[in-house]
KEKE-3310 file (N, C-alpha, C; in steps of 0.2 Angstrom, whole numbers, plus 5000, padded with zeros to 4 digits):
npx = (5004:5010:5018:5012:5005:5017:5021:5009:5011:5023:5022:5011:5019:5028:5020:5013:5027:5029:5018:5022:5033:5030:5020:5028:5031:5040:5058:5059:5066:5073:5077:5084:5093:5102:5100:5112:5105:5105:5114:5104:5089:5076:5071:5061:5061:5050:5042:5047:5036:5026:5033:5033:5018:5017:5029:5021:5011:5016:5021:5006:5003:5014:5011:5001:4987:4974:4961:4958:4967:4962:4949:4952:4958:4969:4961:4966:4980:4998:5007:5025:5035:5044:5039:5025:5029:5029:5016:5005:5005:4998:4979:4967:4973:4978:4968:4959:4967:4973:4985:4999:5010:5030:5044:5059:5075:5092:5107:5116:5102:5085:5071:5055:5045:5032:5020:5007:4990:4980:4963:4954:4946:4944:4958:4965:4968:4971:4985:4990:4987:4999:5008:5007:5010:5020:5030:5024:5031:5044:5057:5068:5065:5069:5064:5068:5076:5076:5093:5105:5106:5092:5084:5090:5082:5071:5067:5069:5059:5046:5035:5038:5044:5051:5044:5044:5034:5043:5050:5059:5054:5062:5065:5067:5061:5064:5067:5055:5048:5038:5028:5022:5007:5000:5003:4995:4990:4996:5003:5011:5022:5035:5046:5062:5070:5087:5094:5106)
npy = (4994:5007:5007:5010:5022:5030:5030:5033:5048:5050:5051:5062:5071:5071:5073:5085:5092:5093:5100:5112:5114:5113:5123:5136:5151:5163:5171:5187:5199:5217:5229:5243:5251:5267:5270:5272:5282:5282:5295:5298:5296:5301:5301:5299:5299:5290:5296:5288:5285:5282:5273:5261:5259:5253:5240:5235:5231:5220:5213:5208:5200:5191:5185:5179:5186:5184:5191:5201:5208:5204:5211:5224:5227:5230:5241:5241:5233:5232:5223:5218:5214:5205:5196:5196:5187:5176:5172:5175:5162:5157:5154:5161:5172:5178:5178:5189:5200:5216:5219:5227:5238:5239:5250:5248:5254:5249:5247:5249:5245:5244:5239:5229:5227:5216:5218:5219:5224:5222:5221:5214:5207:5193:5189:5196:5193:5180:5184:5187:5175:5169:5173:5173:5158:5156:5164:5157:5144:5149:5150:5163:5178:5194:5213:5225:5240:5244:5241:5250:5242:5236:5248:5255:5245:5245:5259:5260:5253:5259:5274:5286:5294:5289:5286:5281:5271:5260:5244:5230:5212:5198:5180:5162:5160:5169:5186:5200:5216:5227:5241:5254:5263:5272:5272:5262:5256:5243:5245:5240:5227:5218:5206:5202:5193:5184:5198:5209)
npz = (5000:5005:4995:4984:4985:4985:4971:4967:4972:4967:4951:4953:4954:4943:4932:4935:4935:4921:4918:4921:4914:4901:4900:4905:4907:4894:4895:4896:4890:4890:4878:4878:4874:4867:4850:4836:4824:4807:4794:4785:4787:4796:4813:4826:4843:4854:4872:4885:4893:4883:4874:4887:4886:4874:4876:4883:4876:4868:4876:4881:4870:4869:4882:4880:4881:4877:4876:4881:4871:4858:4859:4856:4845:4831:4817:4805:4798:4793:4781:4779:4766:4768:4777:4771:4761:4768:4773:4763:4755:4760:4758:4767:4770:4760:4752:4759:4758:4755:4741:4740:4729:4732:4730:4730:4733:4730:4729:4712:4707:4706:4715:4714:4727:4734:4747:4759:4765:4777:4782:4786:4799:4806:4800:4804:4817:4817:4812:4825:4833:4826:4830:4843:4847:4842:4851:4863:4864:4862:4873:4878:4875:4865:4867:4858:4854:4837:4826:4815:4803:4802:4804:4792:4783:4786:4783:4770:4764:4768:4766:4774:4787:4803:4819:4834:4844:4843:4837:4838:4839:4847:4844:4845:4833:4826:4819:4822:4816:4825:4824:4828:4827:4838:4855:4857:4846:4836:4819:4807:4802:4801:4795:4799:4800:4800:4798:4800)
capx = (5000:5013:5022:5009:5004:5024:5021:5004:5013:5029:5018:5009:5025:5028:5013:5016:5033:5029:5012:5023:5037:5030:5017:5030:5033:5044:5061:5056:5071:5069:5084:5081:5098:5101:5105:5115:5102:5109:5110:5099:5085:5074:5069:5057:5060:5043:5043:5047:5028:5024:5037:5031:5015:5019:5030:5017:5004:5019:5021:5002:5006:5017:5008:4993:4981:4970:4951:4961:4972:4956:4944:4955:4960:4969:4959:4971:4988:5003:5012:5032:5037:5047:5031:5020:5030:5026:5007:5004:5004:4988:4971:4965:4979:4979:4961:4956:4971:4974:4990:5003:5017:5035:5047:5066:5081:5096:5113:5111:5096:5076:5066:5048:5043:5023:5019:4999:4988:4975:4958:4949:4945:4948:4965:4970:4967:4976:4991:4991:4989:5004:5013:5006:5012:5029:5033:5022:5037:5051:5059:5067:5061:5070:5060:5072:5073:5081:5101:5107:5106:5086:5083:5090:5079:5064:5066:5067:5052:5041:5037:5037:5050:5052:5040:5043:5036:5045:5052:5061:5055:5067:5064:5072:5058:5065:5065:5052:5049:5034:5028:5016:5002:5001:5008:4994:4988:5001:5001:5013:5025:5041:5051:5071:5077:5093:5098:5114)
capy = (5000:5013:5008:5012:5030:5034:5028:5042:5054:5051:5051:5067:5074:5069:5076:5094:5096:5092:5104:5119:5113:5116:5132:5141:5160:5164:5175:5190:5205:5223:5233:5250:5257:5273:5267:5276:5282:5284:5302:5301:5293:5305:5296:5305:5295:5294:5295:5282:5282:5279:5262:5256:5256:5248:5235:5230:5228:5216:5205:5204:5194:5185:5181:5176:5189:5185:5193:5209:5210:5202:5215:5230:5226:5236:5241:5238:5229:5232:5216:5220:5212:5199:5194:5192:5181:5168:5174:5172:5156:5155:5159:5165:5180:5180:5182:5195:5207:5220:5221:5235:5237:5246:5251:5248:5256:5242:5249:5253:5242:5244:5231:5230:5218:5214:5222:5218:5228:5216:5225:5208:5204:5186:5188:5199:5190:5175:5185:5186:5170:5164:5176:5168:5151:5156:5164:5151:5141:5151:5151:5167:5183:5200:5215:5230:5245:5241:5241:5251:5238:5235:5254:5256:5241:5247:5266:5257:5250:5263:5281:5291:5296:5284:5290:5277:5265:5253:5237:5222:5206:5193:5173:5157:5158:5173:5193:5204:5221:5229:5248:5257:5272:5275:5266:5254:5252:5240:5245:5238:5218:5213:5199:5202:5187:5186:5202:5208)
capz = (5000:5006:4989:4980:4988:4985:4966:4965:4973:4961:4945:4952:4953:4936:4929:4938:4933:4915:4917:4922:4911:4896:4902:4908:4903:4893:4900:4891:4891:4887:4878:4876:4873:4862:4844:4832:4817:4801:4793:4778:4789:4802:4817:4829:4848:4861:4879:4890:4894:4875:4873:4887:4884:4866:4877:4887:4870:4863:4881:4882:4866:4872:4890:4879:4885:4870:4878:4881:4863:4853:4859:4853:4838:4824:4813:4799:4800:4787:4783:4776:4760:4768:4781:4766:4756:4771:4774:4755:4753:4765:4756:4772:4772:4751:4748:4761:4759:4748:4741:4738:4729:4738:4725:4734:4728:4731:4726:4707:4705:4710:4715:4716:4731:4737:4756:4760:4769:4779:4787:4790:4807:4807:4797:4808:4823:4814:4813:4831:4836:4824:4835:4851:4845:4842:4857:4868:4861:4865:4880:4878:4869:4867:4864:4857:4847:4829:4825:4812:4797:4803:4803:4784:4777:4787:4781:4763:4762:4769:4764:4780:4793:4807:4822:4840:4847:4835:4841:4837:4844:4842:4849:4840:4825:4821:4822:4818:4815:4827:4824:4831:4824:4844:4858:4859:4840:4830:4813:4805:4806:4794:4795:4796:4803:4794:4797:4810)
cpx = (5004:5018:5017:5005:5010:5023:5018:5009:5020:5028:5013:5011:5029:5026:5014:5021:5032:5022:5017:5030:5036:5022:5021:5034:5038:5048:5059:5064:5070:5077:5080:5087:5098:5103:5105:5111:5107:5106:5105:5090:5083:5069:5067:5057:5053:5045:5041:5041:5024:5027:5035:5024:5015:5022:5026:5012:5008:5019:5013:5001:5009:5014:5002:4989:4975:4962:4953:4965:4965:4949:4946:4960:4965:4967:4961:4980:4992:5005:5018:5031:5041:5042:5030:5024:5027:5018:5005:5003:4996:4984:4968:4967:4978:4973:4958:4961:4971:4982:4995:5010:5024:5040:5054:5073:5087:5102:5111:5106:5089:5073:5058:5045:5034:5023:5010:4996:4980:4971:4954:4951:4948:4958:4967:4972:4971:4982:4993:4993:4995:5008:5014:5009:5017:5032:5031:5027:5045:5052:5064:5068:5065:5066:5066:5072:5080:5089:5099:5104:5098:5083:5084:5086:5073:5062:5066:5062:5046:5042:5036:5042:5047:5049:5040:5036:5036:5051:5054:5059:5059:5066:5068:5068:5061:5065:5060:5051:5041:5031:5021:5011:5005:5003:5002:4990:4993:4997:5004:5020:5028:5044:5058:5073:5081:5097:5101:5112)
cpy = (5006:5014:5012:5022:5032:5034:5033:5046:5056:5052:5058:5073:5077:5075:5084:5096:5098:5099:5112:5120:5117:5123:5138:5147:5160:5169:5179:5198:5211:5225:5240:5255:5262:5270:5274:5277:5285:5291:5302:5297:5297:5300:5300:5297:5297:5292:5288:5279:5280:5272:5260:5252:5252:5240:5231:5226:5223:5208:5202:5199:5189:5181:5179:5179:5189:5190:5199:5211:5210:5210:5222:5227:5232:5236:5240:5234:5228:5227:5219:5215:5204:5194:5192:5188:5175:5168:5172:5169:5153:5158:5162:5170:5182:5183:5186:5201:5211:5221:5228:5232:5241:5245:5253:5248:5251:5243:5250:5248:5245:5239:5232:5224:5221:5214:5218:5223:5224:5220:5218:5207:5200:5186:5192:5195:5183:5177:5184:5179:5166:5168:5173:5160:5154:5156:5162:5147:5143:5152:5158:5173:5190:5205:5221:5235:5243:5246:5248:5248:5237:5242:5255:5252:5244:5254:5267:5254:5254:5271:5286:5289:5291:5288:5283:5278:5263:5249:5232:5218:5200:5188:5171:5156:5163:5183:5197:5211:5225:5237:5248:5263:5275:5270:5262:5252:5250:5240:5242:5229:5216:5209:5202:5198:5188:5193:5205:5216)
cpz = (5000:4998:4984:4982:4984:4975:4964:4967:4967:4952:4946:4953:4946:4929:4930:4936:4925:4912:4916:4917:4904:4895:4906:4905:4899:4896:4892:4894:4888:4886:4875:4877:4868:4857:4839:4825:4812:4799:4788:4782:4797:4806:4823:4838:4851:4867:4880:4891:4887:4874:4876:4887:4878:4870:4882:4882:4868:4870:4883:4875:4868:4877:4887:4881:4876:4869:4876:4873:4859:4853:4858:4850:4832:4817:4805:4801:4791:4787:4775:4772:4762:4772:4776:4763:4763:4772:4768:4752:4756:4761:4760:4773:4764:4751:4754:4761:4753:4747:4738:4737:4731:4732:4729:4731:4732:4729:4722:4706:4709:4711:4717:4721:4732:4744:4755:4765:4772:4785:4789:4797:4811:4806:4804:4816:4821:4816:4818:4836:4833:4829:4842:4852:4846:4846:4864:4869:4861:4872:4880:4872:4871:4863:4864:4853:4839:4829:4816:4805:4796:4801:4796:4780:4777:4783:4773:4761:4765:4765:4768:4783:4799:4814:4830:4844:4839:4837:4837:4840:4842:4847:4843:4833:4822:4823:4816:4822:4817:4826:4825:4827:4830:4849:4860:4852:4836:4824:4805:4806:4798:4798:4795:4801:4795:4795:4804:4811)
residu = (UNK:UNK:UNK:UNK:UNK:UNK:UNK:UNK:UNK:UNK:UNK:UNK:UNK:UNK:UNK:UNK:UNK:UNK:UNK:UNK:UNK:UNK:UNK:UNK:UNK:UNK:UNK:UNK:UNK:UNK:UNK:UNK:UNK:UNK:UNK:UNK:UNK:UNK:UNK:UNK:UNK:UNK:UNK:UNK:UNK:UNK:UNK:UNK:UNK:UNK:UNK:UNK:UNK:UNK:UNK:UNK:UNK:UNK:UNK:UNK:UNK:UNK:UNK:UNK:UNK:UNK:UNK:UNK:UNK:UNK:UNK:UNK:UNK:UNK:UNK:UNK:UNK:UNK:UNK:UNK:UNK:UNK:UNK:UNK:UNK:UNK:UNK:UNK:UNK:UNK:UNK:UNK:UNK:UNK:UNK:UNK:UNK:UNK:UNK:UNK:UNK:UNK:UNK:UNK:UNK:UNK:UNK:UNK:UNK:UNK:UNK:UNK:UNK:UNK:UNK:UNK:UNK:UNK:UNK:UNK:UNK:UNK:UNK:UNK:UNK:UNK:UNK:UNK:UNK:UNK:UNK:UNK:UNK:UNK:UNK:UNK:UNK:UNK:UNK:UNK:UNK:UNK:UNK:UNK:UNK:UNK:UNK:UNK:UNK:UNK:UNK:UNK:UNK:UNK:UNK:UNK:UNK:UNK:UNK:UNK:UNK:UNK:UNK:UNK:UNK:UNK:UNK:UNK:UNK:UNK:UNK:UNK:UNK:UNK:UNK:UNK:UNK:UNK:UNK:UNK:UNK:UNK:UNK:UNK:UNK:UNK:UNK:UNK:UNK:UNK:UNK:UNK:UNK:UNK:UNK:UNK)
# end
């Protein structure tokens, strides 16, 4: 009998470790040092209380706060040129969005890549939740402001001056590029993994 108590209790042991094991937070890290913007590139910072609203709208992603994100929504969501090529392939992202094209100068070359601009509800709420997944799955997540190399690709693919809250999040699937309208509406999300 006492064997078999010490066997539940070592299997509900078991079970708990493996419970908090694989629901356990992610370490989430904040960098918010100054970075060096380049000259040809105007970049307007916001107050402290502006980031951190923004960095709290990117962790209640992270922490899954789904009632709260879902029920203020952004009314539209930009998707970057490298984003959508992964988005695209879904009919679910392809046939409710509108696409647009960005015309990017490249040394001497131009290129014309495919951005999207997605006002559906659902889609957008999609997005979100791929977001949810990833970094349910990371164990750690840094949230920072863009380098130098991230600043000139971003400031090439847009056609406005660069206006903070604007974020890197970066886990193991990768890093993406967060910007804000105001510091609690995201309005735009590229892809730069790959870049240093």
């Amino acid at each position: 009998m006492e064997e078999n108590v010490k066997l539940f209790i070592s299997l509900l042991f078991t079970i708990f470790s493996c419970f908090v094991f694989l629901y356990a937070e992610p370490n989430i890290t904040i960098e918010l040092n100054s970075i060096e913007i380049p000259d040809r590139i105007r970049y307007t910072e916001a107050s402290e209380e502006d980031n951190e609203i923004a960095i709290n709208y990117i962790k209640k992603m992270i922490n899954q706060a789904k009632d709260e994100l879902f029920s203020n929504l952004p009314r539209m969501l930009f998707i970057g040129p490298r984003f959508w090529e992964h988005l695209s392939i879904y009919p679910q992202f392809k046939d409710t969005a509108t696409l647009a094209q960005i015309i990017v100068p490249m040394g001497n070359s131009i290129y014309q890549l495919e951005a999207a601009i997605i006002t559906n509800e659902i889609s957008i709420k999609n997005i979100f939740i791929i977001f949810m997944s990833m970094w349910e799955q990371s164990d750690n997540i840094t949230i920072r402001r863009l380098n130098q190399n991230e600043l000139t690709y971003y400031w090439s693919i847009i056609n406005y001056d660069l206006t903070e809250p604007i974020f890197v999040v970066d886990c193991i699937f990768g890093k993406f590029i967060f910007d804000f309208t105001n510091p609690s509406e995201l309005f735009f999300i590229e892809d730069i993994s790959g870049f240093r």
